[in-house]
Every structure is written in C-alpha cells, then in structure tokens.
Backbone as CSV, one residue per row, in Angstrom:
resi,resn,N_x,N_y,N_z,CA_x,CA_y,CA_z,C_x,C_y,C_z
1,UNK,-7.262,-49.439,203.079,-8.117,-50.603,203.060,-9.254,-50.386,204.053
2,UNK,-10.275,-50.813,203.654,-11.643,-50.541,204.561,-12.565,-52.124,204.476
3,UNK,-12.843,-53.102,205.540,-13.437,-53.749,205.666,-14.682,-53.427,206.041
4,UNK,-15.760,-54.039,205.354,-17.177,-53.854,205.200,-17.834,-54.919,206.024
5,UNK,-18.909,-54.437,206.280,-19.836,-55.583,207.027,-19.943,-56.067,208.315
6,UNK,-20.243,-57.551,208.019,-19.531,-58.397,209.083,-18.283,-58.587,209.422
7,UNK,-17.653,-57.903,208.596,-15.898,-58.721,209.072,-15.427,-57.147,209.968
8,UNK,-16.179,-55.695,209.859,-15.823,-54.925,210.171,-16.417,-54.880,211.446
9,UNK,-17.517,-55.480,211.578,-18.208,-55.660,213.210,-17.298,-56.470,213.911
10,UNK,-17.118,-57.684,213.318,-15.703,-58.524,214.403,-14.784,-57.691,214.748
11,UNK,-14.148,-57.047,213.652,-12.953,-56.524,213.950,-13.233,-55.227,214.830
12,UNK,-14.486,-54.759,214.994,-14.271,-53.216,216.428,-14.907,-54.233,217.512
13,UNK,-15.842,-55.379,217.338,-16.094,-56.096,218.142,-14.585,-56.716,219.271
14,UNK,-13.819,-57.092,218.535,-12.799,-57.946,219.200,-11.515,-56.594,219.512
15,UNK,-11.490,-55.144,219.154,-10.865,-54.643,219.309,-10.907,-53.396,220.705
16,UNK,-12.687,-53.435,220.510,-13.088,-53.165,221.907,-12.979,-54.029,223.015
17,UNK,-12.901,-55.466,222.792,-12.728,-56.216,223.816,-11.162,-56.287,224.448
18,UNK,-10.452,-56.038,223.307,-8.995,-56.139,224.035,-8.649,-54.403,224.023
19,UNK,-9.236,-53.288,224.336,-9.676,-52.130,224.571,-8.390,-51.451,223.468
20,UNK,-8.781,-51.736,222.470,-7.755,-51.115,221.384,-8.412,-50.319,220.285
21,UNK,-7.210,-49.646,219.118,-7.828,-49.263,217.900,-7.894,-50.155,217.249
22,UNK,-9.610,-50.287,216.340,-9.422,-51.484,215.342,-8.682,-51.017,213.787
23,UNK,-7.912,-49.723,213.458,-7.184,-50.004,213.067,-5.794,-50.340,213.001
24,UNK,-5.051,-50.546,214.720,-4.051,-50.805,215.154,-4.120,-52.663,215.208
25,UNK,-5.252,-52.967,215.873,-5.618,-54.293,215.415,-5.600,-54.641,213.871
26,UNK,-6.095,-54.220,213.816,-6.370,-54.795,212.153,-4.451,-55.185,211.554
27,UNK,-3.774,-53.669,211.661,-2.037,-53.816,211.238,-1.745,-54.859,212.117
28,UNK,-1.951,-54.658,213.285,-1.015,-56.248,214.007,-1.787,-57.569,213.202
29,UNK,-2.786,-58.305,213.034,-3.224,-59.132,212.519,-2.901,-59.277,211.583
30,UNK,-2.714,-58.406,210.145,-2.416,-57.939,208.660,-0.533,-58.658,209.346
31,UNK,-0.141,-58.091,210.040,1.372,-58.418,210.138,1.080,-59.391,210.484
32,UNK,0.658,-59.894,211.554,1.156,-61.653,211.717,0.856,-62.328,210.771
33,UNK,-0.045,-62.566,209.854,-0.561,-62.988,208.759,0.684,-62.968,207.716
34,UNK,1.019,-61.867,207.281,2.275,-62.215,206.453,3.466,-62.972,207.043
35,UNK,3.488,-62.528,208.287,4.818,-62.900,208.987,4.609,-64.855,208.670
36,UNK,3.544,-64.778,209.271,3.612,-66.545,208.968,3.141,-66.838,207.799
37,UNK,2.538,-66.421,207.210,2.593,-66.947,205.491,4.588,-66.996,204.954
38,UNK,5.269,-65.889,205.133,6.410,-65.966,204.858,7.536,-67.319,205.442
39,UNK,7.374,-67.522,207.149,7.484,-68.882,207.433,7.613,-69.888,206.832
40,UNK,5.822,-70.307,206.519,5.503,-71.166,205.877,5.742,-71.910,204.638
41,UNK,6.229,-70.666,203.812,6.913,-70.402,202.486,8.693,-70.760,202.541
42,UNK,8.734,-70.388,203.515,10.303,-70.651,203.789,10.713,-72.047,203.871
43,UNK,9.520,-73.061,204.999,9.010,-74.335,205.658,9.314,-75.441,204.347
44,UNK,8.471,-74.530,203.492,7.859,-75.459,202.519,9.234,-75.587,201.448
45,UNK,9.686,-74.499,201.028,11.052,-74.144,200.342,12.346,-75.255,200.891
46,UNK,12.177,-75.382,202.213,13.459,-76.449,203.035,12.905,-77.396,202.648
47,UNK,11.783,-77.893,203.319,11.243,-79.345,202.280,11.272,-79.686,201.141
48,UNK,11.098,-78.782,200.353,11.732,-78.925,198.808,12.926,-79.320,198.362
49,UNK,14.259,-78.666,199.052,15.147,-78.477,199.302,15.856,-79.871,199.646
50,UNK,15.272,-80.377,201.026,15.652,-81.506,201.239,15.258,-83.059,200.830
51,UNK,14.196,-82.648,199.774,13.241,-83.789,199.184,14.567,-84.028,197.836
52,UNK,14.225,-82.733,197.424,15.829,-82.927,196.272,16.835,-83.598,196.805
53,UNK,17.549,-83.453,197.909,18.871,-83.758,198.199,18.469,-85.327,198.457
54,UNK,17.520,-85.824,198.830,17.457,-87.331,199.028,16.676,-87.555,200.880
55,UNK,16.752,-86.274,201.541,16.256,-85.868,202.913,15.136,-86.192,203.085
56,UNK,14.199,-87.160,203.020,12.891,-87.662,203.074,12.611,-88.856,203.812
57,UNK,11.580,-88.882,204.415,11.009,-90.234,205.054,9.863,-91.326,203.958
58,UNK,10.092,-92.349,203.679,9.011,-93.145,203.467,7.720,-92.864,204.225
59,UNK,6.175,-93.158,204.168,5.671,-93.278,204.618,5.420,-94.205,205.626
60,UNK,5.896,-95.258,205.733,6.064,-96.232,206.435,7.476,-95.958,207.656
61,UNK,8.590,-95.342,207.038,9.213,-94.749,208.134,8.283,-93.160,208.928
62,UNK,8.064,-92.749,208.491,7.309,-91.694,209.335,6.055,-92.145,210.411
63,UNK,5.753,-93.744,210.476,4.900,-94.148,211.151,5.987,-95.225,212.609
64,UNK,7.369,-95.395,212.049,7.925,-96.352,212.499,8.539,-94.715,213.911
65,UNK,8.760,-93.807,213.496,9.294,-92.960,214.265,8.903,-92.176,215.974
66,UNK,7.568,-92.069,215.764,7.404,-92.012,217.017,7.054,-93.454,217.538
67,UNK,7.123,-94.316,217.165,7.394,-96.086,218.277,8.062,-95.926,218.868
68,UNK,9.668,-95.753,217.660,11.053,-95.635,218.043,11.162,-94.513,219.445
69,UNK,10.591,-93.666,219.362,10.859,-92.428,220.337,10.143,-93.033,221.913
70,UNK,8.799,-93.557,221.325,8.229,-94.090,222.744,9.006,-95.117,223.488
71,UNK,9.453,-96.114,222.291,10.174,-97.275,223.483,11.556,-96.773,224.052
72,UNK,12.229,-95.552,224.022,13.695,-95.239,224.797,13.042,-95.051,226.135
C-alpha cells in the first residue's frame, strides 16, 4: 500500500515528529484502526444481543439514570 499526496505528507510529517518510520507508523495506526473497528463490532453485536433478550432502557429511563446516580 502506498499513500499519495497529502495524506503521505502527514504521515512522514507526524512520523518525523515522533522520530519514527512512517512505514512502522503507518502499521501501528492501520492496527489500531482495526483493533477498534473490531471492538466496536463486538459493542454493537452485545447490544443487539441484549436488545433481543429484553436488556434495554426506554428513553426516558436513560435520562432518569444519571439523577438517580447524582442524588446517592
């Protein structure tokens, strides 16, 4: 993979600044990027999950919840 342009100036731009290779940068970024897309996917999958089972807040309870938390 070869980034062109502007996105290839950021990336030796910001890779000289943290005195690295920008293609060692580039793999760490490329990895966190999946790593939390996969998360997110997972996040979203439990919410699904628990929307099925009946595990959900009203909208009106999701506003009643942090009150509840402030007045203890």
């Amino acid at each position: 993979m070869h980034a062109t342009g502007e996105l290839e100036a950021k990336l030796t731009h910001s890779a000289a600044q943290q005195g690295r290779n920008p293609d060692e940068l580039l793999q760490d970024v490329l990895t966190r990027h999946f790593e939390e897309e996969a998360r997110f996917v997972e996040a979203v999958n439990r919410g699904g999950e628990a929307f099925e089972r009946g595990g959900y807040l009203a909208h009106e309870q999701v506003g009643q919840r942090p009150q509840r938390f402030l007045q203890t």
